[in-house]
C-alpha positions as CSV (number, residue, x, y, z in Angstrom):
1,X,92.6,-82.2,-331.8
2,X,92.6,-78.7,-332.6
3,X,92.6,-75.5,-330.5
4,X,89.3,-73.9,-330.5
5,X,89.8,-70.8,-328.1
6,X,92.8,-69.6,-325.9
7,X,92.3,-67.3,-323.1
8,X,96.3,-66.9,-322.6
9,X,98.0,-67.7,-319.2
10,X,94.3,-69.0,-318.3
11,X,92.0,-71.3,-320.4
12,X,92.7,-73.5,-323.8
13,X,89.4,-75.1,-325.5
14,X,89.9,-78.1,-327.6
15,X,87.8,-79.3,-330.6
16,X,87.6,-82.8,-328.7
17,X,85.8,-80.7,-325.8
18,X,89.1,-81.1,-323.3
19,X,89.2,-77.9,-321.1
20,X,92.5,-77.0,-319.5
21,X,92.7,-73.8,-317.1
22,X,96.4,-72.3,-316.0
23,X,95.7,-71.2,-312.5
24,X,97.5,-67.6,-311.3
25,X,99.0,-67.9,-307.6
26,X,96.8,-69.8,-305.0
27,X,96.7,-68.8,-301.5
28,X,95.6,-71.1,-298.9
29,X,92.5,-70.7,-296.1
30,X,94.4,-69.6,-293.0
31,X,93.9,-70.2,-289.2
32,X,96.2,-68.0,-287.5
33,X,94.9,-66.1,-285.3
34,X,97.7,-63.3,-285.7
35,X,95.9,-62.1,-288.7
36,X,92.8,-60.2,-288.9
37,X,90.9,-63.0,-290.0
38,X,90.5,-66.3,-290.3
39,X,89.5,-68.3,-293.1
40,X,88.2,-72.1,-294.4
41,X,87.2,-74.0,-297.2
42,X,83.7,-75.6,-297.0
43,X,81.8,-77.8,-299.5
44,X,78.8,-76.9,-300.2
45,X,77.1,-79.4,-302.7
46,X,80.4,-82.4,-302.9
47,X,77.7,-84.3,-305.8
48,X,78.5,-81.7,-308.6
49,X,81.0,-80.0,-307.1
50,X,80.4,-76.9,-305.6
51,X,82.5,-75.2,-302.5
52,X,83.7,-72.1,-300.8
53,X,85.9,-69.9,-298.5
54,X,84.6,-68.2,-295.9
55,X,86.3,-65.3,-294.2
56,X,86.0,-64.1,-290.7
57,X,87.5,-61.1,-288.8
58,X,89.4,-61.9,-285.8
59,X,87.5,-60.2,-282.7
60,X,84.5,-59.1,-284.4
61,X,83.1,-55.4,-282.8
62,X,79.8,-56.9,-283.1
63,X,77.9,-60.4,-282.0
64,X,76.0,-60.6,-285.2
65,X,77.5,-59.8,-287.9
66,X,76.0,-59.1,-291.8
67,X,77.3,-61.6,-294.3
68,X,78.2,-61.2,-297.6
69,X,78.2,-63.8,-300.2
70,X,80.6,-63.0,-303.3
71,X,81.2,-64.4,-306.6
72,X,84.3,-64.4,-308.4
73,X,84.5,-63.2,-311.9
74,X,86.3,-64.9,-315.1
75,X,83.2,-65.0,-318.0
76,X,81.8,-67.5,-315.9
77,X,85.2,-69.9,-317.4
78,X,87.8,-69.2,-315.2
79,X,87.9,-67.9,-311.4
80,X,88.3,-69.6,-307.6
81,X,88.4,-67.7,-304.8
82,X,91.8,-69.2,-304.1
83,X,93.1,-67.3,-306.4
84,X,95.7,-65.4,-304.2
85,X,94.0,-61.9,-305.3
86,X,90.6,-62.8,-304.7
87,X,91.8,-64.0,-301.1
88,X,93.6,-61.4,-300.1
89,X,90.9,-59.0,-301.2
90,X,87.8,-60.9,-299.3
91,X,89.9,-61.3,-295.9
92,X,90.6,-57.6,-296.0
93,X,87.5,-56.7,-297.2
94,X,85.7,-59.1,-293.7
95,X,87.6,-57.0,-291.6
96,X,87.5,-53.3,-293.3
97,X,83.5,-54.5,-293.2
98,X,83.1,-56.2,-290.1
99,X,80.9,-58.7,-291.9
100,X,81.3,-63.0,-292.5
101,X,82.4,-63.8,-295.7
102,X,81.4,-66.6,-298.4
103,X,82.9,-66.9,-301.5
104,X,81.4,-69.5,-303.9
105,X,83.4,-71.4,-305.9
106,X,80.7,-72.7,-308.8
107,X,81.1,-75.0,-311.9
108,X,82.7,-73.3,-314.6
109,X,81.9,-73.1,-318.5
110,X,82.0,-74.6,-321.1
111,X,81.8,-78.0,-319.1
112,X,78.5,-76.4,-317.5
113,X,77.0,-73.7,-319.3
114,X,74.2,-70.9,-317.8
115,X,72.6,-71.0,-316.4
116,X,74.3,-73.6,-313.9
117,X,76.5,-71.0,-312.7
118,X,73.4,-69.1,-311.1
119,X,71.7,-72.3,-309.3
120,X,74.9,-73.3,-308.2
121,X,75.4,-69.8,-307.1
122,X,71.9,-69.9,-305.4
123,X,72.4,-73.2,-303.5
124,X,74.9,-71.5,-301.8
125,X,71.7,-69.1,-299.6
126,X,70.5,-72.5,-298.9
127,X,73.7,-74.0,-297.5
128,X,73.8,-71.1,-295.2
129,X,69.8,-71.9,-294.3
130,X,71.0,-75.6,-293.3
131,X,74.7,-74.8,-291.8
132,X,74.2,-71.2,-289.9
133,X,73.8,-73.3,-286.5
134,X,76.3,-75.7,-286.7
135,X,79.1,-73.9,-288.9
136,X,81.9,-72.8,-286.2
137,X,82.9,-69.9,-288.8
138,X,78.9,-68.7,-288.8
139,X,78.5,-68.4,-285.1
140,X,78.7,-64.7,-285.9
141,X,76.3,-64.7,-288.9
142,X,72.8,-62.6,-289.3
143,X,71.3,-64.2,-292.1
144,X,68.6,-61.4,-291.6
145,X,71.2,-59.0,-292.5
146,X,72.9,-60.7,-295.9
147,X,74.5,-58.9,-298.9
148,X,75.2,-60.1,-302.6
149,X,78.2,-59.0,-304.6
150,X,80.9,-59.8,-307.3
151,X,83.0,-58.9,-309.9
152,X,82.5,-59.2,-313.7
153,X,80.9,-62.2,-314.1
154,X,80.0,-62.6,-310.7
155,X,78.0,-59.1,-310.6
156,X,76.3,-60.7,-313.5
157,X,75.3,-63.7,-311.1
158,X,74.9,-61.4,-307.8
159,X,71.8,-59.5,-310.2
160,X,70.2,-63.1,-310.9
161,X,70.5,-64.9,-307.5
162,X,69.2,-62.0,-306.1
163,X,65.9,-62.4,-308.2
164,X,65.5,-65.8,-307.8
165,X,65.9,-65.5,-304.0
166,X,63.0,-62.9,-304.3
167,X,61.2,-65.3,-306.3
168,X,61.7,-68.0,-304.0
169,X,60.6,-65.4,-301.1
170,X,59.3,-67.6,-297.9
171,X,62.0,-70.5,-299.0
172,X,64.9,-68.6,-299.0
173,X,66.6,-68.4,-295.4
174,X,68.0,-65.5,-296.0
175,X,67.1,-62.0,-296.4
176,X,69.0,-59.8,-299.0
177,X,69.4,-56.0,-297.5
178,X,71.9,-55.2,-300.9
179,X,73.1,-56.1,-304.1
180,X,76.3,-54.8,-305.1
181,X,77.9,-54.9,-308.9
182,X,81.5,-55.0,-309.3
183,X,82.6,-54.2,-312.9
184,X,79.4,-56.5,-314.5
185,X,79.6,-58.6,-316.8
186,X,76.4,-58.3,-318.8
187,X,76.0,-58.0,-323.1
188,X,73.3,-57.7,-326.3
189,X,73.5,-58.3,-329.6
190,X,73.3,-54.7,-330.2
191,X,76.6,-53.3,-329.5
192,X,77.5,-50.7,-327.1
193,X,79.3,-47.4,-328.4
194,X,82.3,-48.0,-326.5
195,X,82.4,-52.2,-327.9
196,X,81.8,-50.6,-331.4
197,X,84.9,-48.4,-330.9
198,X,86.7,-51.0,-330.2
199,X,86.0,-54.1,-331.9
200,X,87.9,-56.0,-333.6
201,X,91.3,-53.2,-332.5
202,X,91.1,-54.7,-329.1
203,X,91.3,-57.5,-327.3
204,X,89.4,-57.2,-324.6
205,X,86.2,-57.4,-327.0
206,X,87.6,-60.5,-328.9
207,X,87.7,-62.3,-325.1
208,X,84.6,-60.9,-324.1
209,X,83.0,-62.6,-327.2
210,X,84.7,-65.9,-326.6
211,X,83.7,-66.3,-322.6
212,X,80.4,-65.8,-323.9
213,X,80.2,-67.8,-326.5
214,X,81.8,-70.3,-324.4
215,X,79.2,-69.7,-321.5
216,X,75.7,-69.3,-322.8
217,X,73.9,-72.4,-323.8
218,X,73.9,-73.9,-327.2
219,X,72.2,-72.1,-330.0
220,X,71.2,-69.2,-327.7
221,X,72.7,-65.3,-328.9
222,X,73.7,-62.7,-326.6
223,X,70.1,-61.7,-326.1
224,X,69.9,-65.2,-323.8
225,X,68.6,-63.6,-320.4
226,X,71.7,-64.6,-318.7
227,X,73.4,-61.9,-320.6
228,X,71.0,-59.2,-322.0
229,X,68.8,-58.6,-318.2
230,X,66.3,-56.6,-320.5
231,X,65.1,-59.7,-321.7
232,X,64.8,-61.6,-318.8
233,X,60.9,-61.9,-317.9
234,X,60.6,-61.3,-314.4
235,X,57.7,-59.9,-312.9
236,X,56.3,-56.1,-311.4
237,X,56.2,-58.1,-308.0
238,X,59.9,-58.8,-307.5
239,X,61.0,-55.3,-308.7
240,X,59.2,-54.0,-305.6
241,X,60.9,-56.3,-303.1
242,X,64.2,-56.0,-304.9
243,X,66.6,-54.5,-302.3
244,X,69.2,-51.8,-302.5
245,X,71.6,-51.6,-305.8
246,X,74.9,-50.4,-305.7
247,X,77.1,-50.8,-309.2
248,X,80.8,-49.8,-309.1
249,X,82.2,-48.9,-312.6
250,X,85.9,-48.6,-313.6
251,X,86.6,-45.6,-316.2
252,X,89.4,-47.3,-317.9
253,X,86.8,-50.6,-318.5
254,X,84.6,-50.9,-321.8
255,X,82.4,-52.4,-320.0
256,X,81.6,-49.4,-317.8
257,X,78.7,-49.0,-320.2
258,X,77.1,-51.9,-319.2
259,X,77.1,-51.0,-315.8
260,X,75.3,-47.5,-316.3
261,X,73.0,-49.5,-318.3
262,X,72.1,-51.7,-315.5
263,X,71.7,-49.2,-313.2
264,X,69.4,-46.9,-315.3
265,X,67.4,-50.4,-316.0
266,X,66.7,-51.2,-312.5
267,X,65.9,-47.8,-311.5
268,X,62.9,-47.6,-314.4
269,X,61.7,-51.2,-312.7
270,X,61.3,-49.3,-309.8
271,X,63.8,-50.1,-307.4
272,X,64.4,-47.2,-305.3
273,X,67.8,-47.1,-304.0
274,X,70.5,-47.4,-306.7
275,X,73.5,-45.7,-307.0
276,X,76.8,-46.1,-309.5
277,X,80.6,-44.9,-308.4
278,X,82.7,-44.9,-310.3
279,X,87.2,-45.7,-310.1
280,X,88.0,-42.9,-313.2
281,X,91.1,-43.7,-313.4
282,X,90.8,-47.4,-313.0
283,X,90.5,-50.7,-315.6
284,X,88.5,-54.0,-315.5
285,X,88.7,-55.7,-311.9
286,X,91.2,-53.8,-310.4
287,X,90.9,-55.2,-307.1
288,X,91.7,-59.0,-307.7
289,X,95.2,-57.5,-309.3
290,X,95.8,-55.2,-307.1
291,X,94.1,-55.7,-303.8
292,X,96.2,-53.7,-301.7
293,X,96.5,-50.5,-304.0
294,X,94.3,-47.3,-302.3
295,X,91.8,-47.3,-305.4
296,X,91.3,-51.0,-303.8
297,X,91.2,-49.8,-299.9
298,X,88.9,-46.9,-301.5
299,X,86.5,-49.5,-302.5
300,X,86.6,-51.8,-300.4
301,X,85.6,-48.3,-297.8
302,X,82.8,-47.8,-300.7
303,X,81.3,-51.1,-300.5
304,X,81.4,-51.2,-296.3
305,X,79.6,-47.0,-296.3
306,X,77.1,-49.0,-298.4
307,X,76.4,-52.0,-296.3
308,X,76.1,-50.0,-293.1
309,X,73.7,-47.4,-294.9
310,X,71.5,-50.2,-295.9
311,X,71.5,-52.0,-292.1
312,X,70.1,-48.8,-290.8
């Protein structure tokens, strides 16, 4: 048994197909009511498994609240929003916001390659369909009023659960108002200026390669859909209900090209609101390792200016 790829301090692939993952800190839901907000674990589908966290603010200003549904990043391999950085940044972020919180906890690759992550990732809007009257934490919720984000590789899966919710339009019990990219996670076969610079000098690229390789389904490239959106075939009809786009960039991130990239793509589809900002001074995710720093409070005030723009 043989070590096939090493993602150091996180994930180790064998050649017999074991997976083992090194967790960071872990922070459990919390209950007490002297913090700003509350949150819980739920399960969401128990057969395959996936769950969640959702994250309320204590004395909300508002009886209905927006609610945003967040996926974490990792190259769609490692990632939980119990990771202690991911918490801390979602329960700060309910209450900077004023909005409820899931964060989905999907099945992870290589065990369960794309694109399980995005129907897992979907059956999470239908969870909220069948739980938003009985759900104690989503007394609050406006499920007219719901938002998509994540970092990395969970602004990857934000893009494509927000398509296939528009696809799914008169099924879906929710209703998207905006989508908003953290730091995508999106790729081609064709190299970006930035990845050609650095290949092969820097890590970074050598990882990205692996998560994907590691992610996309067997015998598929990185032109699979899941990874280049230009090839994914979706139709005139859904880029005119697609809502409002917001894509955050970090300067100090090669894959801040991707992000542009993105942007400019959905903008030629048609969709009429989309804007990038950009953290200059800033590298990949941020946020989950610092979610207390002021480029993370800046954000965090970003992403709310953003939500309340689009309720209006």
């Amino acid at each position: 048994m043989s070590l096939i790829a090493e993602a150091p301090e996180f994930l180790q692939v064998f050649s017999d197909g074991t997976v083992k993952r090194f967790n960071p800190e872990i922070a459990p839901p919390s209950l007490d009511s002297s913090n700003k907000y509350k949150s819980k674990d739920i399960i969401i589908d128990p057969t395959k498994p996936i769950t969640g966290r959702i994250f309320i603010p204590n004395n909300p200003t508002k009886k209905l609240l927006p609610l945003l549904v967040y996926f974490h990043g990792g190259g769609f391999c490692i990632g939980s929003t119990t990771w202690l950085g991911y918490n801390n940044f979602l329960g700060d972020f309910s209450v900077a916001s004023q909005s409820i919180i899931l964060s989905v906890d999907y099945r992870l690759a290589p065990e369960n390659r794309l694109p399980i992550a995005y129907e897992d990732c979907y059956s999470s809007l239908e969870w909220l369909g069948e739980n938003v009257k009985t759900e104690p934490f989503l007394r609050h919720a406006d499920l007219s009023n719901v938002f998509l984000s994540g970092d990395s590789a969970g602004g990857n899966i934000s893009h494509y659960v927000a398509v296939k919710a528009i696809q799914n339009d008169g099924f879906c019990p929710v209703k998207i108002k905006g989508v908003m990219l953290i730091h995508p996670y999106f790729g081609s076969e064709k190299r970006t200026e930035k990845e050609m610079e650095e290949e092969g000098g820097v890590e970074d690229v050598k990882m990205n390669d692996m998560f994907w390789r590691l992610s996309l389904p067997e015998d598929s490239d990185r032109d699979f859909f899941g990874c280049n959106f230009e090839k994914d075939d979706v139709s005139e009809s859904v880029w005119l209900k697609f809502p409002a786009v917001e894509v955050y960039v970090a300067g100090k991130d090669f894959l801040k090209e991707r992000g542009v990239m993105y942007a400019e793509f959905v903008k030629k589809k048609g969709v009429k609101e989309v804007n990038v900002v950009e953290a200059e001074e800033e590298k990949h995710v941020f946020h989950v390792f610092y979610p207390e720093s002021d480029a993370t409070r800046l954000l965090q005030n970003q992403m709310s200016q953003f939500m309340k723009k689009c309720l209006h």
